[in-house]
C-alpha positions in Angstrom: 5.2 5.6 22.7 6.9 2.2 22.0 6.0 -0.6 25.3 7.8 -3.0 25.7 5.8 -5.9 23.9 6.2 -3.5 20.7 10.0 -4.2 20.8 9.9 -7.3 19.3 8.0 -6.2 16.0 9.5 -4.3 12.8 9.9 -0.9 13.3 8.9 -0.1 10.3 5.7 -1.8 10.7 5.1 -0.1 14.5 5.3 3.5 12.3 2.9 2.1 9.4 0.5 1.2 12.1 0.9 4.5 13.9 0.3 6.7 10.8 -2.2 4.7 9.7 -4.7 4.7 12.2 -4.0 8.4 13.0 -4.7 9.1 9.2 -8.0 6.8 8.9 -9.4 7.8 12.8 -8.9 11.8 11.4 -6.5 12.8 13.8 -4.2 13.7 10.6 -6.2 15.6 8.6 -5.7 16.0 4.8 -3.0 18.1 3.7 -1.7 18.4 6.5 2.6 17.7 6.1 3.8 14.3 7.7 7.9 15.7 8.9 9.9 12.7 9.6 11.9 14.1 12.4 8.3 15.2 14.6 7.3 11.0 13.8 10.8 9.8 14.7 10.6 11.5 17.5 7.2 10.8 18.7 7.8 7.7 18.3 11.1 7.2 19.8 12.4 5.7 16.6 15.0 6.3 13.7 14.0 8.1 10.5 14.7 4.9 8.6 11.3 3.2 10.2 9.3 5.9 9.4 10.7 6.6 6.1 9.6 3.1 5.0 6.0 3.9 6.2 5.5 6.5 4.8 6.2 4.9 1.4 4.3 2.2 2.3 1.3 4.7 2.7 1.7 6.6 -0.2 1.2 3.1 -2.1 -1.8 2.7 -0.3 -3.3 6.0 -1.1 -3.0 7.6 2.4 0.0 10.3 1.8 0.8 11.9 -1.2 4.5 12.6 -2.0 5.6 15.5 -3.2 9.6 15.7 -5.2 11.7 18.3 -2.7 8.3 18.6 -0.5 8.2 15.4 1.3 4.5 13.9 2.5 1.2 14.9 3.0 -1.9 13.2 4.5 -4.0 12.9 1.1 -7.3 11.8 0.3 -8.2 9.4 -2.0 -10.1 11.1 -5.2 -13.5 10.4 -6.3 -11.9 9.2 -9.6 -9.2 6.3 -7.9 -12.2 5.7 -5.4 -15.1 4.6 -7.1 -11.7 2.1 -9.3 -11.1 0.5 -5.3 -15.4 0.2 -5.7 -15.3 -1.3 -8.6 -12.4 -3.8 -9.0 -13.3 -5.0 -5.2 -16.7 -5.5 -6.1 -15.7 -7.4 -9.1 -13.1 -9.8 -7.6 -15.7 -10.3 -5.1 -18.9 -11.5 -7.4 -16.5 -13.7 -9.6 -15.3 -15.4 -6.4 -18.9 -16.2 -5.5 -19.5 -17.6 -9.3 -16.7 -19.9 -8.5 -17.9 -21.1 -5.2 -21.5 -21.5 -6.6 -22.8 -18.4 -4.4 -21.7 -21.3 -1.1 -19.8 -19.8 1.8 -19.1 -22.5 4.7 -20.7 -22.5 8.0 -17.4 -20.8 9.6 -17.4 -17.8 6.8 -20.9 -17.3 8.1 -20.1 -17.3 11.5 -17.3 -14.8 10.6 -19.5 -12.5 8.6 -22.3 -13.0 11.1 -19.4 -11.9 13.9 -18.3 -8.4 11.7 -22.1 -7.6 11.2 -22.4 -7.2 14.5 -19.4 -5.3 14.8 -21.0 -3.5 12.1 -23.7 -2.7 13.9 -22.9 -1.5 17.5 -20.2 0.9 15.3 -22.8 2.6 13.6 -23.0 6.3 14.9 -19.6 6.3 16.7 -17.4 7.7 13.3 -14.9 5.5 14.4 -13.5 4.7 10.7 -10.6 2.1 11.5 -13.0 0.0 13.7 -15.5 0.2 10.7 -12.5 -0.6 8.3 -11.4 -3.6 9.9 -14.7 -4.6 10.4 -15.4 -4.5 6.9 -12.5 -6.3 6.2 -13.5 -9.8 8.2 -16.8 -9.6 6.3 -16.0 -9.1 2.8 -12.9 -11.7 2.9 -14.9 -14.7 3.9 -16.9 -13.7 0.3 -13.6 -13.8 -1.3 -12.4 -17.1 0.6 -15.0 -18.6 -0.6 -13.8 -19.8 -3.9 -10.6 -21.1 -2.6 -8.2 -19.5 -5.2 -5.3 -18.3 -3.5 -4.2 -15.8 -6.4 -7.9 -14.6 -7.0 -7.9 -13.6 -2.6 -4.0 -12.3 -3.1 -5.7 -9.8 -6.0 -8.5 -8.6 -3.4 -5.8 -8.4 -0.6 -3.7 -6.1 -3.0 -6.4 -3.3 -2.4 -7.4 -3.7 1.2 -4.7 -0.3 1.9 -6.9 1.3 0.1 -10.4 0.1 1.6 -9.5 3.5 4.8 -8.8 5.7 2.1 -12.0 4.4 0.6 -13.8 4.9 3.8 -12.6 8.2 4.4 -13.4 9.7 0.5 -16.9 8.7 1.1 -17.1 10.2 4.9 -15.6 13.6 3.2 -18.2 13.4 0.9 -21.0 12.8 2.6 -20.4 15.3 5.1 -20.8 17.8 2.6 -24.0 16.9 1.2 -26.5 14.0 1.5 -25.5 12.8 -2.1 -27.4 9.6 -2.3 -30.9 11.7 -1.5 -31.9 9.0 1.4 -31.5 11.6 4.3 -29.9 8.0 6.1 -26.3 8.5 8.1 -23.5 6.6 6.6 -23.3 4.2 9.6 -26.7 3.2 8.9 -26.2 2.9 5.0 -23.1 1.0 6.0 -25.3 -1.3 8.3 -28.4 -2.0 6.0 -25.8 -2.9 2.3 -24.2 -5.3 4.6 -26.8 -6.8 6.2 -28.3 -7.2 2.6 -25.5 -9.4 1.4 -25.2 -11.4 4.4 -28.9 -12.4 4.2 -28.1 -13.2 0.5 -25.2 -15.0 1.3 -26.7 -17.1 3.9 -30.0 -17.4 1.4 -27.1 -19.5 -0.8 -28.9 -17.6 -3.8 -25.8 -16.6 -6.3 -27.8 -14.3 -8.1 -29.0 -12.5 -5.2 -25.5 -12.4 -3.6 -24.2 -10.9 -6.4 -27.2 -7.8 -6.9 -26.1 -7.3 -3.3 -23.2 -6.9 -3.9 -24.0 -4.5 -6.6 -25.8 -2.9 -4.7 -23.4 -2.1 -2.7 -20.5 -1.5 -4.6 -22.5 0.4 -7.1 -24.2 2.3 -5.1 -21.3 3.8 -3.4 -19.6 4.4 -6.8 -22.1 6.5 -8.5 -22.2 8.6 -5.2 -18.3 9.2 -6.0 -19.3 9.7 -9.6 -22.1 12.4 -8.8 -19.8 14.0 -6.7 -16.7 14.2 -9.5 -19.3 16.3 -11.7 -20.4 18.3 -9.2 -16.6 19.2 -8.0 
């Protein structure tokens, strides 16, 4: 499982990356028990590694731990969901406020890159690709500002953003909650592209409505769901 090139990184980070994108791509499905001897010896490592990991993922909302029990895949709830929602969409608007709704030609580009991305992953249910993806664009809103604490507070709860993902894809498969009959690769195309027209507009007020709009939007899904649970 390990190559050769892999040798050189932390093992505990080749584990993390391992049960992470087995947990966001679905191939670990929630509830299911994570045993440390099956990982360790999947992965042709120590316990130690995986240990770690597995720590490290239950921080970021992806396993549960349970005293005696050990780890399960979890899932993030509506309630600690539509929190990631909101304090992301926050950090994000006040960074915009302080850059004066500006983000520089090579933020644009960036964004401009991941919409694409965006885009041609729309469909596929590939949930890490979409992850990541979401990730480039939304940081160059944050890097905006140039406050190094204020992008450390936003990086804090990117673990979270796949658990994020994968609440709303459990959701949604249940029910069409937000009542627009639209799949969520297109919703996830059409509230980005949105903001980066906004963005690129240099409009602070409408950057921050589309960012609302998207943060918002996805929290009172979660929210109608918790009632409906």
């Amino acid at each position: 499982m390990i190559s050769e090139g892999d040798s050189k990184k932390n093992y505990s980070d080749i584990a993390l990356q391992y049960l992470r994108e087995q947990i966001i791509d679905g191939n670990m499905q929630p509830g299911e028990k994570l045993i440390e001897s099956n990982i360790s010896e999947k992965l042709n490592l120590s316990r130690g590694p995986v240990r770690d990991a597995l720590k490290q993922l239950a921080v970021e909302g992806l396993v549960d731990y349970h005293p005696n029990k050990g780890c399960t895949v979890a899932l993030l709830s509506p309630r600690d969901a539509y929190e990631v929602f909101f304090l992301r969409g926050s950090l994000e608007k006040l960074a915009l406020e302080k850059s004066g709704g500006h983000v520089d030609a090579y933020g644009i580009l960036t964004m401009e890159a991941a919409m694409e991305e965006i885009k041609s992953l729309a469909g596929e249910d590939n949930i890490l690709a979409e992850v990541k993806a979401d990730e480039k664009f939304h940081a160059q809103i944050v890097l905006s500002c140039q406050i190094t604490r204020l992008y450390k507070m936003w990086e804090l709860l990117s673990p979270l953003n796949g658990a994020m993902f994968l609440t709303l894809k459990n959701l949604r498969s249940r029910s069409d909650l937000d009542g627009s009959g639209m799949s969520r690769g297109d919703r996830l195309v059409n509230s980005h592209e949105r903001i980066l027209n906004a963005v690129k507009s240099g409009s602070l007020e409408e950057a921050c409505k589309a960012l609302d709009a998207h943060y918002l939007k996805n929290g009172e899904i979660i929210y109608r769901s918790s009632l409906k649970a």
